[in-house]
KETITOR-582828 format. One record per residue: x, y, z of N, C-alpha, C in turn. Coordinates in steps of 0.05 Angstrom, whole numbers, padded with zeros to 5 digits, always signed. Layout:
BEGIN
XYZXYZXYZ/...
This chain:
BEGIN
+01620+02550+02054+01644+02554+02038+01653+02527+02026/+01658+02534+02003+01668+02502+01990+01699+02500+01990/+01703+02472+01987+01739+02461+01998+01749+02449+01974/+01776+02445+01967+01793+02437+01949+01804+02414+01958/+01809+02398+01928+01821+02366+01950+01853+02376+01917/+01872+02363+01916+01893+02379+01913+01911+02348+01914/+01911+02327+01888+01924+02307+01884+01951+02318+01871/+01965+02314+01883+02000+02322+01863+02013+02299+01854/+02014+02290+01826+02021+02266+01818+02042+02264+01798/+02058+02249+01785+02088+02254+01779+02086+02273+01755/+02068+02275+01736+02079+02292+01725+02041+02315+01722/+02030+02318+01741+02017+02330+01735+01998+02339+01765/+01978+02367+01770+01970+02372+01785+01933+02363+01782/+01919+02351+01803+01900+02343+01793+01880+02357+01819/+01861+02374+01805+01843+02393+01828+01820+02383+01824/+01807+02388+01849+01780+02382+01853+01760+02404+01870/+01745+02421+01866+01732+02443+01885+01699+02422+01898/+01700+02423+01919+01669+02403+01924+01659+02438+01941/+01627+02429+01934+01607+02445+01947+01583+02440+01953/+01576+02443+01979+01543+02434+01980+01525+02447+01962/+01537+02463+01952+01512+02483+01931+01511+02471+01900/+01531+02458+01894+01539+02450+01867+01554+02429+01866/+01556+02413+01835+01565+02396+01837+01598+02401+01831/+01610+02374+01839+01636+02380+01840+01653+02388+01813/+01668+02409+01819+01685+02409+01791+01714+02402+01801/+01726+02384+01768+01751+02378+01769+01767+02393+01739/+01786+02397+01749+01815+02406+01727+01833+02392+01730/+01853+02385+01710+01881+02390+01717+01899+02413+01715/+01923+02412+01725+01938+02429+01710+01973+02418+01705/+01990+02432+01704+02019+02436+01699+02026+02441+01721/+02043+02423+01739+02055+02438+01765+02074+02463+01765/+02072+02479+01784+02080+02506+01770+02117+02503+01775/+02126+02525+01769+02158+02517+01757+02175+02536+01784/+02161+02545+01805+02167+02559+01828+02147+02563+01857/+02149+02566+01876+02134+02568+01898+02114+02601+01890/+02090+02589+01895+02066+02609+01886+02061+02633+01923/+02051+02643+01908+02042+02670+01935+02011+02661+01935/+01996+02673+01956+01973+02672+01958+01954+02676+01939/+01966+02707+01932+01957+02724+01910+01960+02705+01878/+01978+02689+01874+01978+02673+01854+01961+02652+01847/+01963+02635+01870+01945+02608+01867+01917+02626+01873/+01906+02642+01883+01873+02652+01885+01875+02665+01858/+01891+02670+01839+01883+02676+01809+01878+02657+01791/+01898+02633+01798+01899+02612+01779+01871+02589+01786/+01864+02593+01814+01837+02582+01819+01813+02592+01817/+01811+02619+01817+01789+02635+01805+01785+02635+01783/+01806+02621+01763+01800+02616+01732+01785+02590+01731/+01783+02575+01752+01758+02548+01750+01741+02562+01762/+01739+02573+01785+01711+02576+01795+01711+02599+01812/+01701+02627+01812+01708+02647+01829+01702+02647+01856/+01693+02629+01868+01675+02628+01890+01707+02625+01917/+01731+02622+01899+01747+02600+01915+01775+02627+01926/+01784+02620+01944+01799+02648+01957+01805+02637+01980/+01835+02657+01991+01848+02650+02007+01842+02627+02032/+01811+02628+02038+01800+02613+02054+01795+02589+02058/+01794+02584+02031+01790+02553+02018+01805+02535+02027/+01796+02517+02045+01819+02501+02063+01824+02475+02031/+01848+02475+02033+01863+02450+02013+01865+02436+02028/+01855+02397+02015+01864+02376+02021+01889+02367+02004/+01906+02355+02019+01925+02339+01991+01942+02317+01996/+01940+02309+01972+01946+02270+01976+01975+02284+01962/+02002+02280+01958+02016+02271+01942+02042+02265+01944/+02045+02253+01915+02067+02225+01918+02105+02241+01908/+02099+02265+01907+02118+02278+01899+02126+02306+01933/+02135+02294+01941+02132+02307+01964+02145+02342+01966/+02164+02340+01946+02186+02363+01954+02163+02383+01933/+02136+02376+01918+02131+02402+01901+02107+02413+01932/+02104+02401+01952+02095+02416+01974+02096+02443+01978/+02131+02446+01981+02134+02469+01977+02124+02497+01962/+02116+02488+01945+02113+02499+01911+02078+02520+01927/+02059+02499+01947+02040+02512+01951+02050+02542+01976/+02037+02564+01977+02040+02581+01997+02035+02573+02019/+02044+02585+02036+02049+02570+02078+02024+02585+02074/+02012+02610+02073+01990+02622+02092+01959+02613+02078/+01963+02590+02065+01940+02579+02052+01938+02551+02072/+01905+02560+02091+01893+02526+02099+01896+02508+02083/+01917+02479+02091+01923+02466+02082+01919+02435+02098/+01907+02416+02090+01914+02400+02115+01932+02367+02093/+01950+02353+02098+01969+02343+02082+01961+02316+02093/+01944+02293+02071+01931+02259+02078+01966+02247+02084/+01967+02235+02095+01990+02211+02096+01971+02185+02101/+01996+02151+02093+01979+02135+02089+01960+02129+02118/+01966+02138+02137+01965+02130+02160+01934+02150+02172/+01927+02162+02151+01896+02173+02150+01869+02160+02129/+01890+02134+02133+01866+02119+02107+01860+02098+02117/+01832+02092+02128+01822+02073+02139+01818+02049+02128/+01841+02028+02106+01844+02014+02105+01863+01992+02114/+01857+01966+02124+01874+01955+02131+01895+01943+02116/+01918+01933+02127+01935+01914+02117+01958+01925+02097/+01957+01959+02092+01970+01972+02077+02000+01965+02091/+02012+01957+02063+02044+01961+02064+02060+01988+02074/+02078+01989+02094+02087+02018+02101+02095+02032+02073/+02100+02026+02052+02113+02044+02024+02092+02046+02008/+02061+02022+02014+02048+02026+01994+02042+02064+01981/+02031+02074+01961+02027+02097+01950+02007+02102+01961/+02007+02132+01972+01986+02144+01988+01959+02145+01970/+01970+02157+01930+01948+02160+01920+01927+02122+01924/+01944+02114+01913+01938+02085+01907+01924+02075+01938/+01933+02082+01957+01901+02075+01985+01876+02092+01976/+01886+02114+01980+01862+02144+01986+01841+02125+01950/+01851+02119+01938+01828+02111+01908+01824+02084+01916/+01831+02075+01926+01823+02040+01939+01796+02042+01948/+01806+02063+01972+01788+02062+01994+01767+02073+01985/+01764+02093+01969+01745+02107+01948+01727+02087+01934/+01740+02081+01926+01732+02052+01907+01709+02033+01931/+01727+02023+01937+01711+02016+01960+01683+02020+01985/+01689+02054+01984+01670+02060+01998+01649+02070+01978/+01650+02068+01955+01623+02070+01937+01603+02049+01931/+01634+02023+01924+01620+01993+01917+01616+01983+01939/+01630+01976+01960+01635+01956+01983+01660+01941+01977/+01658+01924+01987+01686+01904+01992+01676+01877+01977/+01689+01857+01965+01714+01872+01958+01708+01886+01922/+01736+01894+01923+01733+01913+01900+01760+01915+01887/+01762+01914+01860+01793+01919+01841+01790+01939+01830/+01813+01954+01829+01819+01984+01823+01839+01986+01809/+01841+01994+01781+01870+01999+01759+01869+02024+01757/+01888+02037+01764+01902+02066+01762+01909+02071+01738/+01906+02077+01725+01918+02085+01697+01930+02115+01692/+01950+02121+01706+01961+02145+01708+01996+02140+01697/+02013+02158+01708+02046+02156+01694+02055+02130+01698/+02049+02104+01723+02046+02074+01729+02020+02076+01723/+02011+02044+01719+01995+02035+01723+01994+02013+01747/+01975+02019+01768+01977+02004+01788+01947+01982+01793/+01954+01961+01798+01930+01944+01800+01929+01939+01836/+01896+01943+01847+01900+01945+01868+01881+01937+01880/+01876+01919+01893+01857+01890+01906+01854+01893+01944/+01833+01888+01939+01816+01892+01972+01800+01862+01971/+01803+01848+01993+01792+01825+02001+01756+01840+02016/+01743+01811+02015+01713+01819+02024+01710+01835+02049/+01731+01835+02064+01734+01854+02097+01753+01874+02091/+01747+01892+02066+01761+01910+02058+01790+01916+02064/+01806+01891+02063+01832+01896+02079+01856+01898+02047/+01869+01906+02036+01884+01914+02023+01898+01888+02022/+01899+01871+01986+01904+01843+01985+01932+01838+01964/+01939+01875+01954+01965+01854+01937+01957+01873+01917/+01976+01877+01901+01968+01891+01872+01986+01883+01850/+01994+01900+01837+02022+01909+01825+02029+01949+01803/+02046+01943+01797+02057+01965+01789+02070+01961+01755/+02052+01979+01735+02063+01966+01711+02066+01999+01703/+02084+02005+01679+02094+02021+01669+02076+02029+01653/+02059+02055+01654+02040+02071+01644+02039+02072+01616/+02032+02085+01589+02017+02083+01568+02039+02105+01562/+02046+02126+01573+02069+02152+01563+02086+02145+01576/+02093+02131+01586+02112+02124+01606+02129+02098+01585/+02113+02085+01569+02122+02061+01557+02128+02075+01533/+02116+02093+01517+02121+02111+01497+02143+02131+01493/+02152+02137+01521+02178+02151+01519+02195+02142+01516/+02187+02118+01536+02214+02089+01535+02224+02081+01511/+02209+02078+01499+02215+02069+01464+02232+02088+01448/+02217+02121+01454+02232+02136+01428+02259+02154+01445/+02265+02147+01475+02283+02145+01491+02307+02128+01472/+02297+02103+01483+02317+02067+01484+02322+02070+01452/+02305+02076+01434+02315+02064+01408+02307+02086+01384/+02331+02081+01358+02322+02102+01337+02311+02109+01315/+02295+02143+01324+02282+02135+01293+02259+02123+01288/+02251+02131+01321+02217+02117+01327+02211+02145+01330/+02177+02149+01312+02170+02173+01316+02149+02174+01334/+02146+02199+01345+02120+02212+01359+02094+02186+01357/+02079+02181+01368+02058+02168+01367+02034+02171+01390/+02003+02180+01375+01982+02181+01387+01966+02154+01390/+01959+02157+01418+01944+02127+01427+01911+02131+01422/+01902+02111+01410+01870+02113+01419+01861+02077+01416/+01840+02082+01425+01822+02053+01438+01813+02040+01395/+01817+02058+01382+01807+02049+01356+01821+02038+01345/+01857+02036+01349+01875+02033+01334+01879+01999+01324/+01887+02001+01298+01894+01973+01297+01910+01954+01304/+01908+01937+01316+01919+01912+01327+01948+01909+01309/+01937+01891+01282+01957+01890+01269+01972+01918+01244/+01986+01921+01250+01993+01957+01237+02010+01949+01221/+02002+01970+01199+02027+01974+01174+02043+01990+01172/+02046+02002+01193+02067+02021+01197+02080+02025+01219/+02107+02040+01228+02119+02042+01253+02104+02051+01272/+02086+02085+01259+02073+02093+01292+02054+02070+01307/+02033+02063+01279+02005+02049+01292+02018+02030+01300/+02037+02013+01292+02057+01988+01306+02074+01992+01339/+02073+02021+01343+02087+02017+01373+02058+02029+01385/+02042+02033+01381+02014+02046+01392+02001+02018+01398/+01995+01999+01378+01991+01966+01382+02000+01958+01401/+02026+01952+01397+02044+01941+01423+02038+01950+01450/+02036+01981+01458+02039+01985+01481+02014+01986+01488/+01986+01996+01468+01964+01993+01485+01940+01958+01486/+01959+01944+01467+01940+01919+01467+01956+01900+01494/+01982+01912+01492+02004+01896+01508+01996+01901+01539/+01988+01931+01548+01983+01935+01576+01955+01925+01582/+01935+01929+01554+01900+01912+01555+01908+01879+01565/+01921+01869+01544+01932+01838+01552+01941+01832+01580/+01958+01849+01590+01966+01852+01621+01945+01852+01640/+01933+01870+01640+01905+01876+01663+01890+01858+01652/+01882+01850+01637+01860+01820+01628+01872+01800+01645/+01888+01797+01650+01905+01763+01669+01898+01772+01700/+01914+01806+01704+01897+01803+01734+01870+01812+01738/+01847+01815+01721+01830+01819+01723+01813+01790+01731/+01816+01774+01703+01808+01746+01706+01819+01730+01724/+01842+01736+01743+01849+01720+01770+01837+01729+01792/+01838+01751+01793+01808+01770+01810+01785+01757+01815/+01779+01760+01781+01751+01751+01785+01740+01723+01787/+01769+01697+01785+01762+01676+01791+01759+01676+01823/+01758+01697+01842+01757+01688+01870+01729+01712+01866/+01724+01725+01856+01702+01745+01862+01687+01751+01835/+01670+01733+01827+01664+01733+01798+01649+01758+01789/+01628+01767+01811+01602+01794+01808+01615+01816+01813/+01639+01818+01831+01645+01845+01842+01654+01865+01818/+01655+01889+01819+01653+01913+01806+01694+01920+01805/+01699+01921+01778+01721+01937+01772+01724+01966+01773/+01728+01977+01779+01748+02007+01771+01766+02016+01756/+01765+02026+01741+01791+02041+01726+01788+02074+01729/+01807+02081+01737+01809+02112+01755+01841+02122+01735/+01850+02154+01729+01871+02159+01722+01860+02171+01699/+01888+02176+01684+01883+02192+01662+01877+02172+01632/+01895+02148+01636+01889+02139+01610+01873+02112+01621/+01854+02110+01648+01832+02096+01643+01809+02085+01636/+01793+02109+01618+01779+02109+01605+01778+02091+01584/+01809+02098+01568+01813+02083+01547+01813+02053+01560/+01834+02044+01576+01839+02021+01572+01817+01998+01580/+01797+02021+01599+01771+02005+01600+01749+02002+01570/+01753+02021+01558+01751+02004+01537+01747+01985+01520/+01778+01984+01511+01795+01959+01510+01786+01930+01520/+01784+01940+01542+01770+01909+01556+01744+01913+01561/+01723+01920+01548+01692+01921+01550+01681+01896+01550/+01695+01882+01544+01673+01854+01531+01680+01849+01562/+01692+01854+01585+01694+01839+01602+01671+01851+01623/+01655+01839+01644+01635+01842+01653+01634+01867+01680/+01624+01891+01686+01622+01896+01707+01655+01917+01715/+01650+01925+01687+01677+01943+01698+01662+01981+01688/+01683+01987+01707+01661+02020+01715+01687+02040+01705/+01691+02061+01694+01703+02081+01691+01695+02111+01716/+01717+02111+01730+01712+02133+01748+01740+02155+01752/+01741+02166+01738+01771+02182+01729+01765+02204+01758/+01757+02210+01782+01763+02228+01796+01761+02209+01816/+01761+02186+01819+01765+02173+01853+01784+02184+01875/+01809+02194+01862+01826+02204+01875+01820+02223+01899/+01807+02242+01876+01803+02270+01898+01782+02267+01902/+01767+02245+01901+01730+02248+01914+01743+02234+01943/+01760+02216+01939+01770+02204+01966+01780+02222+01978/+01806+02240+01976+01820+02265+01988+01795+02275+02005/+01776+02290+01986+01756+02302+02006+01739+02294+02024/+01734+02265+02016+01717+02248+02040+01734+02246+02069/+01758+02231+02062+01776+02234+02082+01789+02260+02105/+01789+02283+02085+01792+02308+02101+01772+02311+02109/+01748+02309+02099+01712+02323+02118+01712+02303+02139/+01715+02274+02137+01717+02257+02161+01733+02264+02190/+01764+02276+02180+01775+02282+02195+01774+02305+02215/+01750+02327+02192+01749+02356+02202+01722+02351+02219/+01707+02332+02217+01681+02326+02242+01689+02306+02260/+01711+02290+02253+01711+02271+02280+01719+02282+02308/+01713+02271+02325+01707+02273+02353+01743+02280+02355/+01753+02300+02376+01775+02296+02384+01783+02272+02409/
């Protein structure tokens, strides 16, 4: 039987189905707008993959606690807290997602290892050579800085981001698209290159929705990897660990 790992993140639902028969598939979706029945969520997951039904034990990491609810009680569920993530040195508030993709990170490359989240924050997130959790930070996401703008001030329109856009722009949109995506590239370049003045060979990460792009962005820099599902490849490593270890 194959299992679900089940990331809930501020503004979006992020699934993962793993199987020994196949390779893993991932979706997102829209968190739903009321608490689902059985009969609901086994329709809405039979539209990725039919194999999947009431039985399907769910893993889930998330940082939004009260949409818990939202899943049905009579669905196997088992719920990661930080305190199921075998990394050291974690801060009691650190983000559950932000261990469970560390440690991910980590247990692919080794130690140590830097990891940029590129989701609604952007979080930068550092493991020393004895994989112990070394410090990060927390920067204001790519839609997150885009709202802020046509929020805060007026008469700024709509604007699409991409990795092609021009630096210097002749107009308002490509001008706040510049700003916020050369401005957050500029940002992660300083802790990347302080990183890598203590760890010059080790392997970057960029995990999330808009890290693809911003790895990108910074290509010319050496040894950086794009892995947009660390989240829930970790969720499920962590739940199968927990569902064979020894009592």
């Amino acid at each position: 039987m194959g299992r679900l790992a089940l990331a809930i993140g501020n503004s979006r639902w992020h699934w993962g189905y793993f199987s020994r028969d196949s390779a893993p598939l991932f979706w997102d979706a829209i968190a739903p707008s009321q608490p689902l029945s059985c009969l609901e969520l086994t329709a809405l997951l039979q539209a990725h993959h039919p194999e999947i039904s009431v039985q399907t034990p769910i893993a889930i990491a998330s940082v939004v606690p009260q949409q818990l609810t939202l899943l049905p009680a009579g669905w196997p569920q088992r719920q990661l807290q930080l305190s199921d993530v075998p990394l050291v040195n974690c801060y009691p508030t650190l983000g559950l997602d932000r261990a469970i993709a560390l440690y991910e990170a980590g247990y692919q490359a080794g130690w140590p290892v830097l990891l940029i989240d590129c989701g609604t924050a952007i979080t930068v997130n550092a493991t020393n050579d004895l994989g112990q959790f070394a410090g990060g930070a927390i920067l204001p996401g790519v839609a997150l800085q885009l709202r802020s703008l046509a929020q805060g001030t007026a008469a700024l329109p709509s604007v699409a981001i991409s990795a092609e856009g021009d630096r210097w722009a002749m107009n308002t949109s490509d001008a706040i698209a510049s700003g916020v995506i050369h401005g957050l590239a500029g940002a992660l370049r300083g802790f990347i290159e302080d990183w890598r003045s203590q760890h010059p060979q080790r392997p970057i990460y960029f995990t999330g929705g808009d890290g693809e792009l911003l790895a990108t962005l910074l290509a010319d820099l050496p040894n950086l990897q794009a892995a947009p599902h660390l989240l829930l490849c970790g969720i499920d490593r962590l739940a199968q660990a927990m569902t064979t270890a020894p009592d």
